[in-house]
NUZA-197519 format. One record per residue: x negated, z negated, y negated of N, C-alpha, C in turn; residue in three letters. Coordinates in steps of 0.05 Angstrom, whole numbers, padded with zeros to 5 digits, always signed. Each point is the difference from the previous one (the first is absolute). Example, Ala and Ser with C-alpha at 12.3 -4.5 7.8 and 13.67 -1.06 7.14 Angstrom:
BEGIN
-00264-00156+00114+00018+00000-00024-00018+00000-00024Ala;+00007+00014-00021-00016-00001-00024+00015-00014-00022Ser;
! end
This chain:
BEGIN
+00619+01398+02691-00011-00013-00024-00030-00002+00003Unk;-00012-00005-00026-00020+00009+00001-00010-00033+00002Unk;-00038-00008+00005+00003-00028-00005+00000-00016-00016Unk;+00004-00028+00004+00013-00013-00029+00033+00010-00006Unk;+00013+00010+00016+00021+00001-00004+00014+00023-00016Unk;-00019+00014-00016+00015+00015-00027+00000+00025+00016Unk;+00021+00015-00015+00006+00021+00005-00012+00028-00002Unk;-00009+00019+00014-00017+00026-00011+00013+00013-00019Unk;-00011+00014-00025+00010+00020-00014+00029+00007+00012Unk;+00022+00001-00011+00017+00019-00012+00012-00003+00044Unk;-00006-00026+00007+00019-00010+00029+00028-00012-00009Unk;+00016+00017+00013+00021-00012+00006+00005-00022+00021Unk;+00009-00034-00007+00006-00014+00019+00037+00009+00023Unk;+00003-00008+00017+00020+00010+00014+00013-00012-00012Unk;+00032+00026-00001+00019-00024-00018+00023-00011+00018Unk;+00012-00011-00009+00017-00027+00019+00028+00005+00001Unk;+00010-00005+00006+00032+00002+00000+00005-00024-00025Unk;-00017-00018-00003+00014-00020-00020-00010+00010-00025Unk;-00021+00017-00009+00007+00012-00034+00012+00034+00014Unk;+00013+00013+00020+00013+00015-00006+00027-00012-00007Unk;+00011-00024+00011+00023-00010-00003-00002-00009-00028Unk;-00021-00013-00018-00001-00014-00026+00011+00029-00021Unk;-00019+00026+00015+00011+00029-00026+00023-00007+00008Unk;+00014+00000+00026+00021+00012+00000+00019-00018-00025Unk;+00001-00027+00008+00008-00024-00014+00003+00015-00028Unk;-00025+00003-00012-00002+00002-00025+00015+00023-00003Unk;-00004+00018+00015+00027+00030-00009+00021-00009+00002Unk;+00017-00025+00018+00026+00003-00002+00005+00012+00023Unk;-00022+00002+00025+00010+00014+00022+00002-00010+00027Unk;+00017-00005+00009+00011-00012+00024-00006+00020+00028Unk;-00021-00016+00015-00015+00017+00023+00019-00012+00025Unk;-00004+00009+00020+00009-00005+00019-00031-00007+00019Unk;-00001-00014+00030-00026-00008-00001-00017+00031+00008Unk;+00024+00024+00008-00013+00019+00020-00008+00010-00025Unk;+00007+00005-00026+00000+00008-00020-00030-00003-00012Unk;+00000-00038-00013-00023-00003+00000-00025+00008+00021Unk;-00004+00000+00021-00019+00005+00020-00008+00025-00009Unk;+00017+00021-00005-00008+00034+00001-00004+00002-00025Unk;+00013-00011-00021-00020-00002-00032-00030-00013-00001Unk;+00002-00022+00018-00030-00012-00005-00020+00027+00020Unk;+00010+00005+00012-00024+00021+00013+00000+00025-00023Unk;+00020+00009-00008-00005+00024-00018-00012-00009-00027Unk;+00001-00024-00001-00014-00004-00036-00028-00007+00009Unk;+00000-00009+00027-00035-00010+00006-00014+00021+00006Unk;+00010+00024+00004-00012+00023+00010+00001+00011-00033Unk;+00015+00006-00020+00002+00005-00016-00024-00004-00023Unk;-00006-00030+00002-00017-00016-00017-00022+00011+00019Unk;+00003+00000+00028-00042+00016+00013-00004+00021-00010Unk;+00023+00017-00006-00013+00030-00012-00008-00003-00021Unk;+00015-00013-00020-00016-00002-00031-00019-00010+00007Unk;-00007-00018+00011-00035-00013-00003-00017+00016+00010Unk;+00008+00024+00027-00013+00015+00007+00002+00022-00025Unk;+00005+00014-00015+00007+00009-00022-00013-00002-00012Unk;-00012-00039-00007-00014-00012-00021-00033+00001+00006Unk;+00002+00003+00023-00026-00004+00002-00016+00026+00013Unk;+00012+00032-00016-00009+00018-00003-00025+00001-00021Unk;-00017+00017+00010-00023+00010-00017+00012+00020-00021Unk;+00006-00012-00023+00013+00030-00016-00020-00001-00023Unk;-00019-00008-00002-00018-00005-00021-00012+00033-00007Unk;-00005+00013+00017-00001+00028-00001+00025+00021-00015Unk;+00017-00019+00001+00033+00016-00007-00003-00001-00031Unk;+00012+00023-00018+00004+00004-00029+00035-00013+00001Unk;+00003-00015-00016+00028-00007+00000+00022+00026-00013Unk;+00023-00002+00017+00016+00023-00013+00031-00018+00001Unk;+00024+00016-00015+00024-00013+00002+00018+00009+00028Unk;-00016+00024+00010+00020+00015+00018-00022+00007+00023Unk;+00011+00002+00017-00021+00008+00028-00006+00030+00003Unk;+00022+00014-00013+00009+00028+00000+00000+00012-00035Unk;-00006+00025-00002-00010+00015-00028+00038+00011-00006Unk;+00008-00021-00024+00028+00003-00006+00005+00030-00020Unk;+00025+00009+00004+00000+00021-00014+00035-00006-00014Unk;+00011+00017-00016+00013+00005-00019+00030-00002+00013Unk;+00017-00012+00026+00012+00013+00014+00021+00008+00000Unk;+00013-00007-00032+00025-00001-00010+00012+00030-00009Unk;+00019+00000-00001+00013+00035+00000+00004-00003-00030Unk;-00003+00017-00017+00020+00000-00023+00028+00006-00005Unk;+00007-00013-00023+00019-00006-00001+00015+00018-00005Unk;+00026+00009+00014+00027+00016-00010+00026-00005-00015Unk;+00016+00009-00015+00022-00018-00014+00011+00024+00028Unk;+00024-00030+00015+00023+00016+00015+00025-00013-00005Unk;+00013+00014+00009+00028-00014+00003+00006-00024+00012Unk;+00011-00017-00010+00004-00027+00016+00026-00004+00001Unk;+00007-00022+00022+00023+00004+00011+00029-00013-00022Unk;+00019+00001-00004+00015-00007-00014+00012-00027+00004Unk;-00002-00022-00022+00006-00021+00003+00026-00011+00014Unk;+00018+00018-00009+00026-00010+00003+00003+00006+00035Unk;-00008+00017+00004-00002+00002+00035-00016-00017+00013Unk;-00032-00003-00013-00009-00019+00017+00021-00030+00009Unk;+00007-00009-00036+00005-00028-00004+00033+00001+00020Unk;+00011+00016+00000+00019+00011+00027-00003-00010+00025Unk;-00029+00007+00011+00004-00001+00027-00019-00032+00002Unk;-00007-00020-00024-00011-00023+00002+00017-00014+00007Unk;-00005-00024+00023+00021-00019+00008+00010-00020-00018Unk;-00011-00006-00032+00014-00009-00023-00010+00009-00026Unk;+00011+00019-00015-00006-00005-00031+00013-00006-00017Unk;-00015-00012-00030+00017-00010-00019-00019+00015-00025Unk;+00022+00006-00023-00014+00012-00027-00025+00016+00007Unk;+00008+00022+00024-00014+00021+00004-00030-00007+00007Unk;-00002-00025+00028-00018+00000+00005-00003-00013+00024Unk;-00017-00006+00017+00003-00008+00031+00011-00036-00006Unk;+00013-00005+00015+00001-00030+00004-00009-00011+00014Unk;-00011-00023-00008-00027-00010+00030+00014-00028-00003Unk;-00017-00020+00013+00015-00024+00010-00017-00015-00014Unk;+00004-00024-00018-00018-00014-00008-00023-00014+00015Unk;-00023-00001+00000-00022-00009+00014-00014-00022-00017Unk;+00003-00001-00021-00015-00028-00017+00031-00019-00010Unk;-00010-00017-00006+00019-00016-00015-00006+00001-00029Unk;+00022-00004-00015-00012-00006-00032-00003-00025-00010Unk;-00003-00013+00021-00013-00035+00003-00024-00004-00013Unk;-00010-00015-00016-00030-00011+00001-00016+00024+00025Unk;
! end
């Protein structure tokens, strides 16, 4: 730290096991402690690169969307034969009214 306490440009403070535990909290994710320990080192190393990152000279740099000169890379298109429904829907492990059966995943609840 710099003096007076405040922080230099674009410093990351070390982070703690108690706000990696608070994300985790907030995700809904249940750490174990060896767990937490090896997340708090990878997100604190994580957060030094961005700041190292941040506190590049790019003032010289023209902004672009891509790092690399994009080109066209898609094939055109062919009409082919596609495979026949009644065989595919055959070898699916359930169909109904000629179409895959899946398992409900939402409710029709509120």
């Amino acid at each position: 730290m710099s003096p007076g306490g405040a922080l230099p440009p674009h410093s990351v403070p070390a982070l703690g096991p108690e706000q990696v535990a608070h994300v985790a909290r907030l995700a809904r994710l249940e750490l174990s402690p060896e767990e937490l320990e090896r997340y708090t080192e990878q997100l604190d190393a994580v957060l030094a690169y961005a700041a190292e990152i941040a506190d590049l000279d790019i003032g010289d740099l023209e902004p672009m969307s891509h790092p690399l000169p994009l080109s066209n890379v898609l094939r055109d298109d062919h009409v082919a034969a596609c495979l026949d429904r009644d065989s595919v829907l055959a070898a699916a492990p359930a169909a109904e009214d000629h179409r895959f059966r899946v398992p409900r995943l939402l409710s029709e609840e509120g």
